[in-house]
N, C-alpha and C positions, 0 to 999 in steps of 0.2 A: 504494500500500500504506500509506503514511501515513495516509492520510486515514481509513482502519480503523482505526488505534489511536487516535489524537483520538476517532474519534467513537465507539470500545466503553467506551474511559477509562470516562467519566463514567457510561456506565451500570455497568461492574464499581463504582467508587468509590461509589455512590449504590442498589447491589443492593438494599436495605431499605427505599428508596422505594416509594410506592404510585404506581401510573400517576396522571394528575390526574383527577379525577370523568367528567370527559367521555369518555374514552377507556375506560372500565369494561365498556363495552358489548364491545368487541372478546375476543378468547378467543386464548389460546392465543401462539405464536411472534407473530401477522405485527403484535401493536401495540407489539413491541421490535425486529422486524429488519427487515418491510419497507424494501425501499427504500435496505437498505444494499447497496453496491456496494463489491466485492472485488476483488483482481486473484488470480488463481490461477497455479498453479507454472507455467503456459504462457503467463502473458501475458495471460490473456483475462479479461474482465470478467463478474462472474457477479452478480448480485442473490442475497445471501446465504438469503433467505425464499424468496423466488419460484422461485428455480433450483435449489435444495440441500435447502429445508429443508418445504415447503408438499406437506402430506399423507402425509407420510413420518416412520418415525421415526430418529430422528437422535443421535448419538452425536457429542461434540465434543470436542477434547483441544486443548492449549495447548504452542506447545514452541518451542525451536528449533532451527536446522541443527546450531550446531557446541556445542551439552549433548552431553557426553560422560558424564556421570551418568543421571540419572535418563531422560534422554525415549528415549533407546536399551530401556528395562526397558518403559517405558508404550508405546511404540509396539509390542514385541513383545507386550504385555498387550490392545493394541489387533488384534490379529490374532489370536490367540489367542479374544479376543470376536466376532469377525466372522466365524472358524469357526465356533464353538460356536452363532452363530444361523443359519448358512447351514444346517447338520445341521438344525436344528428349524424353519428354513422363516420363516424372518423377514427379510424385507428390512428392509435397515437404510441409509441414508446415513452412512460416518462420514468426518467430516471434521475435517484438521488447519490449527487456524490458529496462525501466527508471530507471537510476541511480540517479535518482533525485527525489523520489515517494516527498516529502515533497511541491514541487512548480509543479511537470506533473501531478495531480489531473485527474480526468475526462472530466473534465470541459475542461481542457486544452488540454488532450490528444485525446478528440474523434473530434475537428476540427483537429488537427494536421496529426491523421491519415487519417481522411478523404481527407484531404490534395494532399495525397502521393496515393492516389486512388489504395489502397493495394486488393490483391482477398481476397474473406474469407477463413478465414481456410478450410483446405480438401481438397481445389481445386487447382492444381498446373497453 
């Protein structure tokens, strides 16, 4: 899970960068996330473009386990949207990542999700 925050860092810090000329040609998600590798609330490794995000639209929120402010308000905001497109027929992948991979482990993160009684991916 580390290994995600190093390597989103620097593209959150540097958002206003243009890709370099060469890569211009590419469209869309896969020439910022390809090829990133996740660990999800079960442990398992997902290629965040390829597995989550490639052909689908996508919905992504930031948060952590134990925000007792705000991310309780945005995750109920977050279901709340996920109904609102299921009625009108939109599949959607949304998915939450931890700003906090050092203390959201697995351990932590697969009751928390369970918690929040999310659908699986794919399914709006």
């Amino acid at each position: 899970m580390r290994r995600w925050w190093l390597a989103v860092l620097p593209l959150l810090l540097g958002a206003a960068d243009y890709p370099p000329p060469e890569t211009m040609h590419q469209t869309g998600a896969a020439q910022w996330f390809d090829g990133l590798v996740l660990q999800d609330q079960d442990g398992q490794r997902v290629n965040l473009y390829t597995d989550l995000m490639a052909g689908k639209v996508v919905v992504i929120n930031a948060f952590f386990a134990s925000c007792r402010s705000a991310c309780p308000q945005v995750m109920g905001t977050m279901a709340q949207l996920q109904a609102r497109l299921t009625i009108n027929g939109i599949p959607a992948n949304f998915i939450s990542m931890t700003v906090d991979p050092e203390h959201d482990t697995p351990e932590v993160l697969g009751p928390y999700a369970r918690s929040l009684a999310p659908r699986p991916a794919g399914t709006c």
